[in-house]
Biopython code that builds the backbone (N, CA, C, O; Angstrom):
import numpy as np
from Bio.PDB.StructureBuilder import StructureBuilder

atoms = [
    (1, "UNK", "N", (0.848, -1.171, 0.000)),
    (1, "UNK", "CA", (0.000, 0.000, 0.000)),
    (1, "UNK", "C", (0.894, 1.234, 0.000)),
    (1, "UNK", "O", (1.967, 1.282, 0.602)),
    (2, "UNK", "N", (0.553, 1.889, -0.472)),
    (2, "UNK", "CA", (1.437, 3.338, -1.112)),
    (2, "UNK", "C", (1.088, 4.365, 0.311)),
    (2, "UNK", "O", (0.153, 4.347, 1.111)),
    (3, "UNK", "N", (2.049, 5.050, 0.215)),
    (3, "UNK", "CA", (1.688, 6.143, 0.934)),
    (3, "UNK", "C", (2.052, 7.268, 0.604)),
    (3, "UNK", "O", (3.230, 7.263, 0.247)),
    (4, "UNK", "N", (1.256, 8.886, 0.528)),
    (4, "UNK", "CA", (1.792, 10.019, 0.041)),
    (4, "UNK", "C", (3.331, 10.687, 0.979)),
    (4, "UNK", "O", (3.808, 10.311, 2.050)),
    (5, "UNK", "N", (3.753, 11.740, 0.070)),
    (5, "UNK", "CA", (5.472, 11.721, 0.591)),
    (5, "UNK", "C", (5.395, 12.635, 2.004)),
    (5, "UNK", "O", (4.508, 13.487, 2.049)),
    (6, "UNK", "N", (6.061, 12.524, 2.858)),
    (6, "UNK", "CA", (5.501, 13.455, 3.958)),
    (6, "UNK", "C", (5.677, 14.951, 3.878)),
    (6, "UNK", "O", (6.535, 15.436, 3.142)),
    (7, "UNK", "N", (5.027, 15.551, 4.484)),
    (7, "UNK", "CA", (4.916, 17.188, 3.677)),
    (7, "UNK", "C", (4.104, 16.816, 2.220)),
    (7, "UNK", "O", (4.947, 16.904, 1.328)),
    (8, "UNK", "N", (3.345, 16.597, 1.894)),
    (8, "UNK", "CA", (2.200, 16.603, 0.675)),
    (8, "UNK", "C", (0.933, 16.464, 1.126)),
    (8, "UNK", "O", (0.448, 15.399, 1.510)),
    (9, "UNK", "N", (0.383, 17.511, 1.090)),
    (9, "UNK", "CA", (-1.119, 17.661, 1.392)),
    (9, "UNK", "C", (-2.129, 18.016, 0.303)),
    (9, "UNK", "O", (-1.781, 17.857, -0.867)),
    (10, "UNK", "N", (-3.056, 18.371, 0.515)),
    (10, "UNK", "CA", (-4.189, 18.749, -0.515)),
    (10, "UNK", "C", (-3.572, 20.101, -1.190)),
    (10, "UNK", "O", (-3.752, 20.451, -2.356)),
    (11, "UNK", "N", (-2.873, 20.724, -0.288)),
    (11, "UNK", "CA", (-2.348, 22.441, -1.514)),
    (11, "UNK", "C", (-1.352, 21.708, -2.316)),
    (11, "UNK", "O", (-1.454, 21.765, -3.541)),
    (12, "UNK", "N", (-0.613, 21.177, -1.894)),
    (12, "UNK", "CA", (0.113, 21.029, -2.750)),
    (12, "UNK", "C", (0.815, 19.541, -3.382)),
    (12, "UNK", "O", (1.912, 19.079, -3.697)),
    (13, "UNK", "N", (-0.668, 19.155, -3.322)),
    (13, "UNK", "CA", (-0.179, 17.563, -4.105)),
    (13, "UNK", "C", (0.077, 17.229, -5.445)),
    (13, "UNK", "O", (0.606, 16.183, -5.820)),
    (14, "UNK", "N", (-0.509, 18.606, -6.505)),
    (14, "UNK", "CA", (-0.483, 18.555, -7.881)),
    (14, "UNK", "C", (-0.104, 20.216, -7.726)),
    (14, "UNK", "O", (-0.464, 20.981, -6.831)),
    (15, "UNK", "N", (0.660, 20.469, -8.792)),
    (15, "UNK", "CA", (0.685, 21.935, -8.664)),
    (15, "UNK", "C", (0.401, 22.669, -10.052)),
    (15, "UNK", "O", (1.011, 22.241, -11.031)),
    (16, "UNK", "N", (-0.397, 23.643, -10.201)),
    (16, "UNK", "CA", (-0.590, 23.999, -11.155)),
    (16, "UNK", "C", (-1.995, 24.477, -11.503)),
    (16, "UNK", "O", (-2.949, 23.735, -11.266)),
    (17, "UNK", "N", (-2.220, 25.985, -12.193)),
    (17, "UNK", "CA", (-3.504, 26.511, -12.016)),
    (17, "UNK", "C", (-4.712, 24.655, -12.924)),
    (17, "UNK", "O", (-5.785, 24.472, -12.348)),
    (18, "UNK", "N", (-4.427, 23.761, -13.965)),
    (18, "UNK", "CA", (-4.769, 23.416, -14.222)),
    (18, "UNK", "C", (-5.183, 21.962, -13.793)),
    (18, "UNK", "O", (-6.007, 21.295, -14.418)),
    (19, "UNK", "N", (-4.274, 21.375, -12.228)),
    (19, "UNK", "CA", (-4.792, 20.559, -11.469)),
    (19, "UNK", "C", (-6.002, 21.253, -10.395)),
    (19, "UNK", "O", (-6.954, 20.611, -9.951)),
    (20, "UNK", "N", (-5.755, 22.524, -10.139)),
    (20, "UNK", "CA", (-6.529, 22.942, -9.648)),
    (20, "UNK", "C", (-8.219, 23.278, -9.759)),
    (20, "UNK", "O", (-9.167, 23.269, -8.974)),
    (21, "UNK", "N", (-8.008, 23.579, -11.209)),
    (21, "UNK", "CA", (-8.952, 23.957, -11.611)),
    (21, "UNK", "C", (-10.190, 22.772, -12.415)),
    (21, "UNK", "O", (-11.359, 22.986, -12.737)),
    (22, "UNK", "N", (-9.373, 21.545, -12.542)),
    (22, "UNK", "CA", (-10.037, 20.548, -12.527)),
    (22, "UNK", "C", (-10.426, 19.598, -11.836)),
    (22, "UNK", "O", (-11.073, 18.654, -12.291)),
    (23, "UNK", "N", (-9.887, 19.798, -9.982)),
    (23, "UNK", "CA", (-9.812, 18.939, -9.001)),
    (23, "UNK", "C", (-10.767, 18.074, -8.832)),
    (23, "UNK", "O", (-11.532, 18.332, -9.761)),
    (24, "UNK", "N", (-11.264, 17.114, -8.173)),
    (24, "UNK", "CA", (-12.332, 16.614, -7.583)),
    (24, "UNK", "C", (-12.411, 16.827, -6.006)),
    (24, "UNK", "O", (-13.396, 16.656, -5.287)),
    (25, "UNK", "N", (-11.153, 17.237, -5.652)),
    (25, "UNK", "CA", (-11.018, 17.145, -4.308)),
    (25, "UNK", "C", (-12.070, 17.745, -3.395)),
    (25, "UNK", "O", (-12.594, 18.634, -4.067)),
    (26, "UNK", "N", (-12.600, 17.707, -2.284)),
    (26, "UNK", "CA", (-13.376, 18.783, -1.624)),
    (26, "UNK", "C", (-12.982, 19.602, -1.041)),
    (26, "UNK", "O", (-13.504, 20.710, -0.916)),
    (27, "UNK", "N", (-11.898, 19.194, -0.526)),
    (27, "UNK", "CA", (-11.079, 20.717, 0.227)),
    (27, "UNK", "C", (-10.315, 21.590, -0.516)),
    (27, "UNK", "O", (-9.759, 22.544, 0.028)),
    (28, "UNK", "N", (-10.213, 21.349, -1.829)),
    (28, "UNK", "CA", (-9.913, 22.203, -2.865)),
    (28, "UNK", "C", (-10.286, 22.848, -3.715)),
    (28, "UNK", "O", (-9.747, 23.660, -4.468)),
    (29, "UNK", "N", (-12.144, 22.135, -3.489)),
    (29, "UNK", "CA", (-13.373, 22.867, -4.077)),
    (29, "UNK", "C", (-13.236, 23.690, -3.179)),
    (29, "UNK", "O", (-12.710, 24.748, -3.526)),
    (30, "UNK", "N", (-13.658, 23.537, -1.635)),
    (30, "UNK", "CA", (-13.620, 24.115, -0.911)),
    (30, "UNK", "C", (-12.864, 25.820, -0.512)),
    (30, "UNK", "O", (-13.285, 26.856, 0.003)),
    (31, "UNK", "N", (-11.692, 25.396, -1.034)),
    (31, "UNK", "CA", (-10.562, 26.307, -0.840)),
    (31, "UNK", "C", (-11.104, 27.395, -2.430)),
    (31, "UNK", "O", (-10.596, 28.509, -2.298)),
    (32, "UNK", "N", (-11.601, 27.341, -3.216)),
    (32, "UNK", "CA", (-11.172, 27.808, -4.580)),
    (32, "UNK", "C", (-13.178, 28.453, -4.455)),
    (32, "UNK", "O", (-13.429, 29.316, -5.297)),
    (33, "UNK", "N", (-14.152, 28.138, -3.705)),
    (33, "UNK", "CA", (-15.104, 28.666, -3.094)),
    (33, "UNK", "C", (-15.011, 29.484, -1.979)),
    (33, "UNK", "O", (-16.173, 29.884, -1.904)),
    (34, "UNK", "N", (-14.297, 30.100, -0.887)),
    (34, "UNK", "CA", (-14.343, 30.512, -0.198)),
    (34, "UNK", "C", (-13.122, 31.581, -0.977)),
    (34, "UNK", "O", (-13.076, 32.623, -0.322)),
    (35, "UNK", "N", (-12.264, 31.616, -2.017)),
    (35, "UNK", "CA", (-11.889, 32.588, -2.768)),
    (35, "UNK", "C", (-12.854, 33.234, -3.724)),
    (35, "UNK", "O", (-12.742, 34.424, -4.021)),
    (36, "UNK", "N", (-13.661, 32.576, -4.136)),
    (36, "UNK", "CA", (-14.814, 33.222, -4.860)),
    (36, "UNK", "C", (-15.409, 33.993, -3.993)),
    (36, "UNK", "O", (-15.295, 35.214, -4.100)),
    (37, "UNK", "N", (-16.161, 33.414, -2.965)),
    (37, "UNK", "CA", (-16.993, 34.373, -2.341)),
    (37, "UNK", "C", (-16.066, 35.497, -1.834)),
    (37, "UNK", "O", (-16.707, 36.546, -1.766)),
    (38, "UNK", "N", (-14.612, 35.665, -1.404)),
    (38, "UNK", "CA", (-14.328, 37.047, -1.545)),
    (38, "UNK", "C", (-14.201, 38.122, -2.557)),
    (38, "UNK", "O", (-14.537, 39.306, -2.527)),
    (39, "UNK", "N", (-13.748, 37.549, -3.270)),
    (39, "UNK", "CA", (-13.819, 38.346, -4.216)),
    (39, "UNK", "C", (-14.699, 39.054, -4.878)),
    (39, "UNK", "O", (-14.448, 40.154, -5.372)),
    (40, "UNK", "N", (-16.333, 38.191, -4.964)),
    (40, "UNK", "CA", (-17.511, 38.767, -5.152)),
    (40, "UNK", "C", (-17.562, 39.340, -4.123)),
    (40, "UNK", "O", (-17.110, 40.359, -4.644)),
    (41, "UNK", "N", (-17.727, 39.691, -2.913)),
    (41, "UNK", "CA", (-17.625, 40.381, -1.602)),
    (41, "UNK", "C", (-16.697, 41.872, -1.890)),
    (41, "UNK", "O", (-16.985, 43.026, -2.207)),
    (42, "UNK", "N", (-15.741, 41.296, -1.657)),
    (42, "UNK", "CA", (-15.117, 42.954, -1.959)),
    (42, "UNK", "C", (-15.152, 43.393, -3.562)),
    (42, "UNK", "O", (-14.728, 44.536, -3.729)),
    (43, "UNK", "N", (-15.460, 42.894, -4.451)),
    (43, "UNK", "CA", (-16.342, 43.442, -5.863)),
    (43, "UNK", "C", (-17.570, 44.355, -5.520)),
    (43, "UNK", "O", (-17.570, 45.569, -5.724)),
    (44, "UNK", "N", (-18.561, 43.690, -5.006)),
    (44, "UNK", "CA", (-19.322, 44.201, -4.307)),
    (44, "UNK", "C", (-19.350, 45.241, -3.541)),
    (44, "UNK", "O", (-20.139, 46.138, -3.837)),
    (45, "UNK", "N", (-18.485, 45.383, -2.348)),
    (45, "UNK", "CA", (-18.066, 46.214, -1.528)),
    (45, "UNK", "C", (-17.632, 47.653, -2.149)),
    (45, "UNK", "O", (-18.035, 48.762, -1.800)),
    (46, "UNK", "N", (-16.921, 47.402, -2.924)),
    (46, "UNK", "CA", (-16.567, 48.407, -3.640)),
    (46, "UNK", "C", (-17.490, 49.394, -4.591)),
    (46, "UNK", "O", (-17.414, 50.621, -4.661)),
    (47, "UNK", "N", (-18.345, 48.545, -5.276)),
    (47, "UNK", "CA", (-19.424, 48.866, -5.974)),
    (47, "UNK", "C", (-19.859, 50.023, -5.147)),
    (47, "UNK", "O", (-19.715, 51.225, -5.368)),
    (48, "UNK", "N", (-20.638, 49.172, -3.764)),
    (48, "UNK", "CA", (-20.999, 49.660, -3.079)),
    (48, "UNK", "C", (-20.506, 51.362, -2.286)),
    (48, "UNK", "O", (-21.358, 52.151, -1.878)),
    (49, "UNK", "N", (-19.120, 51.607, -2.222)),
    (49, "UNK", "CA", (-18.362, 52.698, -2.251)),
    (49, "UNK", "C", (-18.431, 54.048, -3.154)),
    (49, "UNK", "O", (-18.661, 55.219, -2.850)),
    (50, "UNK", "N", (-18.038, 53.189, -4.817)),
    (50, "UNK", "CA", (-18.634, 53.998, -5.567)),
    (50, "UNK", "C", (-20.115, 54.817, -5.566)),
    (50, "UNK", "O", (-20.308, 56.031, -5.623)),
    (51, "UNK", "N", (-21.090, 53.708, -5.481)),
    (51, "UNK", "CA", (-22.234, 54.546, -5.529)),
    (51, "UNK", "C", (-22.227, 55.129, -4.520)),
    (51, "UNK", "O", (-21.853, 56.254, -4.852)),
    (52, "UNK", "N", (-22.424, 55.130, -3.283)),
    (52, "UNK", "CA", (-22.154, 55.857, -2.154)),
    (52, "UNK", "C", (-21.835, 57.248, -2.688)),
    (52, "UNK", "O", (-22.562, 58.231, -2.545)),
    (53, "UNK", "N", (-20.412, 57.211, -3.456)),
    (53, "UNK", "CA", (-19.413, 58.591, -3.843)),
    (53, "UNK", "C", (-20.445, 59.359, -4.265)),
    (53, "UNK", "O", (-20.963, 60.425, -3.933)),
    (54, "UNK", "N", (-20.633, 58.346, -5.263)),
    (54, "UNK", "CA", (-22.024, 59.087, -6.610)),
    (54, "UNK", "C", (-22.589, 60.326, -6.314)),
    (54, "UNK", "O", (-22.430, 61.497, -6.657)),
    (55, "UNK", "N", (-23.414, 59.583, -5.445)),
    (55, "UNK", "CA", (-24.681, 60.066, -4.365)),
    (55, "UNK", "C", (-24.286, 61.095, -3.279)),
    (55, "UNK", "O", (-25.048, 62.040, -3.076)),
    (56, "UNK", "N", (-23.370, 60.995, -2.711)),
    (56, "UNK", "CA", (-22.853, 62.415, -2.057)),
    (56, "UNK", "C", (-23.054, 63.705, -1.882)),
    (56, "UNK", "O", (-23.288, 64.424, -0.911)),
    (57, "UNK", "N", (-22.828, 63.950, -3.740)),
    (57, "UNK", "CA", (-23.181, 65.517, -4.173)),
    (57, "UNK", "C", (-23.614, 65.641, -5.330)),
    (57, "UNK", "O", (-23.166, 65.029, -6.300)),
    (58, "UNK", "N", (-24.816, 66.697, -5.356)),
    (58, "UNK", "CA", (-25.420, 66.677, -6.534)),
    (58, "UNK", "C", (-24.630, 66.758, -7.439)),
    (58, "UNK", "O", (-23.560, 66.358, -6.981)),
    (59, "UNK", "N", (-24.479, 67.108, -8.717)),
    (59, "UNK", "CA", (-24.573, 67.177, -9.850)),
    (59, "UNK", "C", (-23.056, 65.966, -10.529)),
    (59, "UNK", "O", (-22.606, 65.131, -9.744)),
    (60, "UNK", "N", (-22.727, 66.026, -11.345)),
    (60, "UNK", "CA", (-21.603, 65.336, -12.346)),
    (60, "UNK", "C", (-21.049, 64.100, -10.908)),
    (60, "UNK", "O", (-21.263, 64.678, -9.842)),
    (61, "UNK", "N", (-20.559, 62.942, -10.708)),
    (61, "UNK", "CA", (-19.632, 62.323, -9.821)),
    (61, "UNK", "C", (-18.460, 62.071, -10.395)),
    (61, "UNK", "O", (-17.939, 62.750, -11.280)),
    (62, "UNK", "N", (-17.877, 60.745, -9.723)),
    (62, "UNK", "CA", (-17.144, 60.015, -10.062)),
    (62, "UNK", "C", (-16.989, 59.247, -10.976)),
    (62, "UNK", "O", (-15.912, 59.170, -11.569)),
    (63, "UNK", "N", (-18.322, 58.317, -11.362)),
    (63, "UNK", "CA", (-19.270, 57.544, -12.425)),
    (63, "UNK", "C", (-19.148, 58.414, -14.093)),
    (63, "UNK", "O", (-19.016, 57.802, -15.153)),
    (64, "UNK", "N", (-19.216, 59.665, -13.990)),
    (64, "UNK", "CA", (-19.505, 60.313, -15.175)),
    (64, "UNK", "C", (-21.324, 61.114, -14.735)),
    (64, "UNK", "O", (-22.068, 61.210, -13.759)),
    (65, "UNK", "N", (-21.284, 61.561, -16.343)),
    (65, "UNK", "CA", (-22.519, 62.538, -15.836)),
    (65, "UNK", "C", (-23.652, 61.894, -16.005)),
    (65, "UNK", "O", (-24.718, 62.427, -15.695)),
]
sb = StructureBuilder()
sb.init_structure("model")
sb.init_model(0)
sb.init_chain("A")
sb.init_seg("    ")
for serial, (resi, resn, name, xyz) in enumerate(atoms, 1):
    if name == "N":
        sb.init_residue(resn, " ", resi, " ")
    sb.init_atom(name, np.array(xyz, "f"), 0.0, 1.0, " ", f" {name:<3s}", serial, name[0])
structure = sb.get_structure()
């Protein structure tokens, strides 16, 4: 029975955006979902900033006119 090399875990058992991105693994779904949801988060967040700016003061913003 085989065993993986010590120091090889789920980050880094295959390396490469294209093991990654085809994994089956769950903790690497896992890992590559909880980067999504930040990123939509502070996408968002930001959005959210801008319009804020917008809205501030009347006339022309940040956005354009």
């Amino acid at each position: 029975m085989g065993s993986a090399a010590p120091g090889e875990n789920y980050l880094n058992h295959e390396k490469g955006l294209k093991s990654w991105l085809t994994t089956l693994d769950h903790k690497r779904i896992g890992v590559m979902y909880m980067i999504t949801v930040l990123v939509f988060f502070a996408m968002g967040g930001f959005a959210a900033i801008m319009l804020r700016t917008e809205l501030a003061a009347p006339g022309p913003g940040v956005l354009g006119e």
